[in-house]
LUMTINU-955181 format. One record per residue (C-alpha): x, y, z; residue in three letters. Coordinates in steps of 0.001 Angstrom, whole numbers, plus 500000, padded with zeros to 6 digits. Example, Ala and Ser with C-alpha at 12.3 -4.5 7.8 and 13.67 -1.06 7.14 Angstrom:
512300495500507800Ala513670498940507140Ser
***
This chain:
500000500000500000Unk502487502013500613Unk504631501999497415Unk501139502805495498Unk500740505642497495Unk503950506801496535Unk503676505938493096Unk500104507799492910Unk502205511107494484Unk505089510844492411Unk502964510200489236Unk500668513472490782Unk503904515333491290Unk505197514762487782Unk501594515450485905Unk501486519175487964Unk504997519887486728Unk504466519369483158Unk501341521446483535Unk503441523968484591Unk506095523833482274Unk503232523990479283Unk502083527293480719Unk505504528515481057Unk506122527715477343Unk502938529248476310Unk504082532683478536Unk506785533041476974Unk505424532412473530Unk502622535312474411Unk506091537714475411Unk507477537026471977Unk504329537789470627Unk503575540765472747Unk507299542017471865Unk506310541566468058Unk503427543817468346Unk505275546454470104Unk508338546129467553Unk505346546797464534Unk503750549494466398Unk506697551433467074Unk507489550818463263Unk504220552306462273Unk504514555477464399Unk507719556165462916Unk506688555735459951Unk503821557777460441Unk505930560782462018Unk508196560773458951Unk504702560861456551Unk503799564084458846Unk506870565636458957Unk506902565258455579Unk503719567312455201Unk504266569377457580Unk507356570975455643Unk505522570703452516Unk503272573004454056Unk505752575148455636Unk506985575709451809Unk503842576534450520Unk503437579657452928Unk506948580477452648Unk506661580438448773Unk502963582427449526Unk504858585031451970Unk507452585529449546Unk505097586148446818Unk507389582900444310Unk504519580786444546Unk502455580038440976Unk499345580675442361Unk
***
């Protein structure tokens, strides 16, 4: 009786550290993905600052030109 009790516990013991080790794995697979996302993100805003300070000094042009009287308008 006694060495199936310890079998039971050791066989309990080894089934409730693979579950753990699964949900580690997964974690860490939800960080990568999480870290991805950022990565992209930060990507887009950049991109999207260059696209607006792109506009913003073709604008700035457009009044200089307008100020300075050069523009074709």
């Amino acid at each position: 009786m006694k060495k199936l009790s310890l079998v039971l516990l050791a066989a309990v013991f080894t089934l409730s550290i693979y579950s753990c080790r699964e949900t580690t794995e997964n974690n860490e697979t939800n960080v990568d993905d999480v870290e991805a996302e950022f990565e992209e993100a930060g990507q887009e805003i950049e991109e999207g600052a260059e696209e607006v300070g792109n506009e913003i000094e073709a604008g700035a042009e457009e009044v200089e030109a307008e100020v300075e009287g050069t523009d074709d308008i």
